[in-house]
N, C-alpha and C positions, 0 to 999 in steps of 0.2 A: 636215441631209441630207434627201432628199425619199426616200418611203416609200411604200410598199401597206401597209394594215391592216384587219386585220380588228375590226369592235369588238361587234358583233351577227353573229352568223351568219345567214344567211338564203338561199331559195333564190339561184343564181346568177343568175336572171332581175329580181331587186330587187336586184342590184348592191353586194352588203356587203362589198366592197372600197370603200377609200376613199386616194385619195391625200394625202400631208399632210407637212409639213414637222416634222423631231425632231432634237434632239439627236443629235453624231455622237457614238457609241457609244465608251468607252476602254473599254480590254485592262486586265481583271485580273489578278493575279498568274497566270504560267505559260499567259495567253492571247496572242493577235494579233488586230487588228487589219486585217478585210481590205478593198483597195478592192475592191467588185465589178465584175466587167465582164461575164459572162453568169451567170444562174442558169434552168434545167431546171422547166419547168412541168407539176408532178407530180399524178394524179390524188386523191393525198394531200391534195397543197393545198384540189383542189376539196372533199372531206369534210372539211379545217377549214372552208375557207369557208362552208358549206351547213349544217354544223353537226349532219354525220354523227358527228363524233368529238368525245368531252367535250370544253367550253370549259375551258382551262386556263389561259391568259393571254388577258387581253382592255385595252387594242388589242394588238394582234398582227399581226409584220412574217410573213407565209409565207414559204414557199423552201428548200427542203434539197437541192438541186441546184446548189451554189454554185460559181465558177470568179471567180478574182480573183488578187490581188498582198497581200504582206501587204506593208502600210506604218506600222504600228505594234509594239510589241513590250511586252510587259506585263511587271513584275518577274519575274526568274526563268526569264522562255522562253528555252529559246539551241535550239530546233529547227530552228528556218527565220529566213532575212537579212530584212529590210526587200527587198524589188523580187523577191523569189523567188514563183512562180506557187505557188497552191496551191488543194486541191478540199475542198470544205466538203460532207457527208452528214447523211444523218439523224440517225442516232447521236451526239447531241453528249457523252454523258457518264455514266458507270455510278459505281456505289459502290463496288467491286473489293474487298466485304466480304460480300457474301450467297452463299449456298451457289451460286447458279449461277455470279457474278463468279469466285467459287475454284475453277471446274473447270472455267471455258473457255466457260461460255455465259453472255457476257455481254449476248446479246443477250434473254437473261431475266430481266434484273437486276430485283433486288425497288424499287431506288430510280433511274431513269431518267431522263435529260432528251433531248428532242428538238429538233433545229433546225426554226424552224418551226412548233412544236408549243406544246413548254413552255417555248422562247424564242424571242427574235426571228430571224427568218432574212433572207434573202438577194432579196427582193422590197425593197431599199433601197441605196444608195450605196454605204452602209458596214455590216459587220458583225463579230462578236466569235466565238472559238471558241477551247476549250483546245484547247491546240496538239498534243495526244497524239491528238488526234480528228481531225486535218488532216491530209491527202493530198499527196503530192503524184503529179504528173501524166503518163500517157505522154507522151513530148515530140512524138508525132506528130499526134495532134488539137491544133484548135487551141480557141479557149477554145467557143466554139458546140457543136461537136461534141465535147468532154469532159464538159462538163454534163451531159449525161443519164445517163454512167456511173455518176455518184457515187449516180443511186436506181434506177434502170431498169436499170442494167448489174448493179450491186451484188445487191439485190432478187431479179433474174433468176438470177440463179448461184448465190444458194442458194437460190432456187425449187429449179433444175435437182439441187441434190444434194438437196435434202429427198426429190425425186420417185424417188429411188434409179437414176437414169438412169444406166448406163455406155454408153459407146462402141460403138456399132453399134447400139444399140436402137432400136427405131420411138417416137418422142416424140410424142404429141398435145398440141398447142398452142389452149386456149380463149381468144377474145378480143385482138387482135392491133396492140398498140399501141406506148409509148416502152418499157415491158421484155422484152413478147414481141419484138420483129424484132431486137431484140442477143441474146437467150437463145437465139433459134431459130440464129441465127450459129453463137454459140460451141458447139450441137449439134453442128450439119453439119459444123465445123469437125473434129468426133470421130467420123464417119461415121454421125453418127443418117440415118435417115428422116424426116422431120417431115411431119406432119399439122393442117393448123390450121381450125378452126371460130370464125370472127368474122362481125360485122351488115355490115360495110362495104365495101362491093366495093372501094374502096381499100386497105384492110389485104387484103384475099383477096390481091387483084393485084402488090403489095408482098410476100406472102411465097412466092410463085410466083415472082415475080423474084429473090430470095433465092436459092431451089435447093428450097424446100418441094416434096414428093412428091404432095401433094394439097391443095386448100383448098374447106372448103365451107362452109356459111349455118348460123346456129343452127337446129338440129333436126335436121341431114344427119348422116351415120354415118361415119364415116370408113372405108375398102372393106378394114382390114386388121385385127386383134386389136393393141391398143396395148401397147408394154412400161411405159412410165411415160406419164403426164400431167402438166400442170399448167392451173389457171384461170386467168388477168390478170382474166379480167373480172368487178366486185364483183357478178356476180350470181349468187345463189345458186340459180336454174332450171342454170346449166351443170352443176352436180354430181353430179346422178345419169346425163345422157347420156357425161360423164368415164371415170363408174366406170363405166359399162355397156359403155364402148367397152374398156375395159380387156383384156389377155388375164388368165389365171391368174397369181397371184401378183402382177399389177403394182400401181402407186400412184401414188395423185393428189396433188401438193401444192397447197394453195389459196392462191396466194401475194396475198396483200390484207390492208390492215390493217382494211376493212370489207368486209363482206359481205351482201346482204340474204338474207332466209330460206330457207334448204333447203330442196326440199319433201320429203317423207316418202320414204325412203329401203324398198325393198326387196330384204330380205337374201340372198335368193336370186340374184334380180340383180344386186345393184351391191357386195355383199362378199363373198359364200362362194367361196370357191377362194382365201382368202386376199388377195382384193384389199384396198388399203388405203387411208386418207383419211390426207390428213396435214397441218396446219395452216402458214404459214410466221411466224415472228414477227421483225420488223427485218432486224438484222445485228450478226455482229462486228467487229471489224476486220480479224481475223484476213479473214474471207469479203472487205472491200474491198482489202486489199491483192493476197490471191489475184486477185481479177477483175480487179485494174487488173494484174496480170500477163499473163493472159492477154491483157487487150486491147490487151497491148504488142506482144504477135509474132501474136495472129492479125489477118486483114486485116477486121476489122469494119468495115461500111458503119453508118452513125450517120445516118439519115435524120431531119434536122429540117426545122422550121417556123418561122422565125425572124420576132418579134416586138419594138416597141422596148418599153422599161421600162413607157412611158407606157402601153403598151395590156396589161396585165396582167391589167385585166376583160374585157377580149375574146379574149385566148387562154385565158383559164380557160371563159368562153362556149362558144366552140368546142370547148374538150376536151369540155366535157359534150356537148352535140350532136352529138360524133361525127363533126366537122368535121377534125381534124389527123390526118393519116397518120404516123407516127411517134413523135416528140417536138416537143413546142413549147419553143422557148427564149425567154429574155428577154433582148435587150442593148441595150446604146446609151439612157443618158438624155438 
């Protein structure tokens, strides 16, 4: 099958993606088998590729945005038929024996695997997933615009409950990209207010078309006291302008699996009155199945960018440059 891998990390500007031909991958017991036909270009990828996040398999297929057909079926699966659609996530797989596994957060498991991560994902033909960790799909997107659900949508919706957000509150949104503009959705959809602070006058513009209440430039203050927050973007300068915009009692989630450096935080400012910081870490299932509910009945817009397989290093390119409005997807080899 033909493949994106990573096998050196390095900046995206030295190109450590590499196209190349591998072995098509079989279903082990209680897996499948999937063909791909779109996978979701996550800014994830970009920190394997760049080699923000520890090397943990090297070559290494990215992608945990995956949408395809299983056409394999591994000893023992009886989940899903051979030609049924199904959606591939981060989350490939927990130990369901460590004290968080045993009380429902698995998405803190002490012994973890990632798609993408700590195996091969969905930047290839073909790929492999236990079948307990496969999705399947609103039947109203089609496979382009399901893809970003499985990290951007997922991701975002337990951003949105880590930040203690209920229905009616004013939400401020940092950095406005594939999980902000579906988070910010499913806000509005429960009569938030939204507030977003992104570099791009594309993202501004995108979530004022949305129904966002205000949108302004890093450094700009949002004109009203926030009830919850949340960051998309891995930079750790938004953090203190978050909390600061906060009113009393509200809370920031930083939903990224990296981040760069905080700067020194002042407690009078940006915590006393009880405001709060809150970290976000993966997903469970339980959080994907919820989000692919929602995004069954409400009428989410799924703005992509659509790119073929072949050009993998140039939508990862562009993600970092701040070039895609949305999501970027990959189909069609």
């Amino acid at each position: 099958m033909r493949a994106w891998v990573v096998e050196s990390p390095a900046p995206i500007t030295a190109t450590p993606l590499e196209l190349v031909e591998l072995p098509d991958p079989q279903p082990g017991a209680g897996e499948v088998r999937v063909l791909v036909s779109t996978c979701g270009v996550c800014r994830t990828d970009l920190h394997v590729a760049e080699g923000d996040l520890e090397v943990r398999r090297s070559p290494l297929v990215p992608g945990h945005e995956v949408v395809g057909v299983v056409d394999a079926i591994g000893a023992g699966a009886t989940r899903f038929e051979t030609g049924e659609r199904v959606g591939i996530a981060w989350l490939r797989a927990t130990c369901g024996r460590c004290r968080p596994c045993r009380r429902g957060a698995e998405n803190l498991c002490h012994d973890p695997r990632f798609t993408g991560w700590t195996d091969d994902g969905g930047y290839a033909q073909f790929t492999v997933v236990p079948e307990a960790y496969a999705y399947r799909l609103p039947e109203r997107f089609d496979d382009e615009h399901a893809a970003p659900l499985l990290c951007a949508g997922i991701i975002g919706y337990r951003a949105l409950r880590r930040s203690g957000f209920v229905p009616g509150d004013r939400l401020g949104i940092w950095g406005f990209g594939a999980s902000a503009h579906l988070t910010a959705q499913v806000a509005l959809a429960m009569g938030a207010e939204v507030y977003v602070v992104t570099r791009g006058e594309g993202g501004r513009r995108l979530a004022l078309d949305l129904g966002a209440a205000w949108a302004g430039s890093p450094g700009d203050a949002p004109p009203v006291p926030l009830d919850a927050a949340i960051t998309f973007a891995p930079a750790g300068e938004t953090v203190p302008d978050a909390l600061a915009a906060l009113d009393r009692g509200g809370a920031l989630a930083v939903a990224g699996i990296h981040l760069s450096d905080i700067p020194v935080l002042d407690y009078q400012r940006h915590l006393f009155q009880e405001r709060q910081l809150r970290s976000v870490t993966a997903n469970t299932r339980a959080d994907g199945e919820a989000f692919l509910a929602v995004a069954g009945r409400v009428p989410l817009s799924v703005e992509t960018v659509a790119y073929p397989f072949a050009a993998a290093d140039r939508a990862l390119a562009d993600l970092a440059a701040g070039r895609v409005t949305g999501a970027a997807v990959l189909r069609g080899w």
